[in-house]
N, C-alpha and C positions, 0 to 999 in steps of 0.2 A: 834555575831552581836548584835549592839544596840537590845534592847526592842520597841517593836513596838508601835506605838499608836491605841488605839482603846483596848487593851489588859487588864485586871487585874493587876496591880501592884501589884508586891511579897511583902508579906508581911517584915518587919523587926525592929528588937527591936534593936540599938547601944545605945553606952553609950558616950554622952556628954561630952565637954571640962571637966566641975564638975565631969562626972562618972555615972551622972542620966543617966537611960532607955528614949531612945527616940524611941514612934513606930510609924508605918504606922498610926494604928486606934487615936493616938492622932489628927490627921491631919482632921478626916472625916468631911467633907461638908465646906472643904476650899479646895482650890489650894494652890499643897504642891510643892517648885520648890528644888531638889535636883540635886545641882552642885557639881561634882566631881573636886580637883586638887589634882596635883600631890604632894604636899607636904607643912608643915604651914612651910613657910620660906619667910622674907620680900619680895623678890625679886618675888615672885608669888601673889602679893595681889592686881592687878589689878581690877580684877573681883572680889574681895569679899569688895574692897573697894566700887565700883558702885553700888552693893548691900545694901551697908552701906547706901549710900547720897540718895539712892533712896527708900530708906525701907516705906517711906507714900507712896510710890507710889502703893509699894504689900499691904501696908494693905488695902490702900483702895480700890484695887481691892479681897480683901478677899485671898488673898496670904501669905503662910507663905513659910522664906528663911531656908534653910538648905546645911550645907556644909558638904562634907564627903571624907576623906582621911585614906589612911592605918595609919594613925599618931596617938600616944597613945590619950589617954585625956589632960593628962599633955602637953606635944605640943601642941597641940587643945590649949588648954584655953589658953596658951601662945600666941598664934596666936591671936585668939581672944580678950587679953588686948593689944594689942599692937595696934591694927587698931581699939579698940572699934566694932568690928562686934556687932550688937545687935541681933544677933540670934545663933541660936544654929549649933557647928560641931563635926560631928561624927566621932567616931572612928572605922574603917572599918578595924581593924587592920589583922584578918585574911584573910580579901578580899571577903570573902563568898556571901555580899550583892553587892558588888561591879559585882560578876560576874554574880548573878539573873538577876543582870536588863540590863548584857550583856555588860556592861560597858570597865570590864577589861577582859585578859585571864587569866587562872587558874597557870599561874606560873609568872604574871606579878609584879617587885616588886614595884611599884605604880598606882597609876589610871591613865589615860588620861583624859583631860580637856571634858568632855561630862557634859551634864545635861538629864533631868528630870522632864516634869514637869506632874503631876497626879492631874486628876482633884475629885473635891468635891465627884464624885463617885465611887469614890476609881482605876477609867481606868487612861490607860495612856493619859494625852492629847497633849502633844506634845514631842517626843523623838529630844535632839541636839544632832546629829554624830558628828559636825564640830562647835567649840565654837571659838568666838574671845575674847579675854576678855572683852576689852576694850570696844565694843559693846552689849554684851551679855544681859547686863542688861535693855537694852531699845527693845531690841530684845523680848527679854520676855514680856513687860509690852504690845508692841505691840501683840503679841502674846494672851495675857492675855483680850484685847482689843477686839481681833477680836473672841474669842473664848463667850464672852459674847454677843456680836452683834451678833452671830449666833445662841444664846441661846434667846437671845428676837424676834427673828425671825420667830423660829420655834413655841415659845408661841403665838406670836399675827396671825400664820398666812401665811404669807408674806413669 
């Protein structure tokens, strides 16, 4: 079963389209939204394209995007010149992270379309069982929106 929200997110070090280490603790005291697909191949870039056209939208809610599939580096970074993604995709290529956060099963040989998204204190703050692509990304930002209004909420009070 997905990874719950409310919970710790498991730690994880993958290596980027380039090969560089990418971990959990680079991420700390942003929102870190980690979208799984099942594989970098044009006909799946839906969702990393909305990602793409909407990337002010996560920065300026203090969001960083991150993509992860069983797919090497090489893949990876192919993927990523091709759509210009401007962020960073992992290679999950053993699957190991991919099953911590409950994602995939243990003998699955891709991820399914779920996300992630972990907030600045390193919990989970919102777990996607069910992603559209097509939507995903404004679903987040709304997400992203109301997870702050509940944060100035509890500051002022109210």
């Amino acid at each position: 079963a997905l990874i719950a929200a409310g919970v710790d997110a498991p730690d994880f070090s993958l290596p980027n389209q380039d090969g560089a280490a990418v971990k959990k603790d680079d991420f700390a005291g942003r929102y870190v939204l980690l979208w799984w697909y099942p594989k970098a191949e044009p006909r799946l870039n839906i969702e990393g394209n909305g990602f793409r056209d909407r990337i002010q939208d996560f920065e300026d809610r203090n969001a960083s995007i991150v993509g992860v599939s069983y797919d090497s580096p090489a893949d990876n970074g192919a993927f990523r010149d091709k759509f210009s993604f401007p962020y960073d995709l992992l290679s999950d290529e053993d699957g190991a992270m991919s099953i911590a956060y409950g994602v995939s099963e243990t003998d699955s040989p891709r991820s399914p379309r779920k996300s992630v998204l972990i907030g600045p204190d390193g919990k989970i703050a919102v777990a996607y069982d069910a992603v559209t692509p097509a939507d995903h990304p404004a679903q987040v930002i709304a997400d992203l929106d109301g997870l702050k209004s509940a944060a100035e909420n509890r500051i002022s009070g109210a």
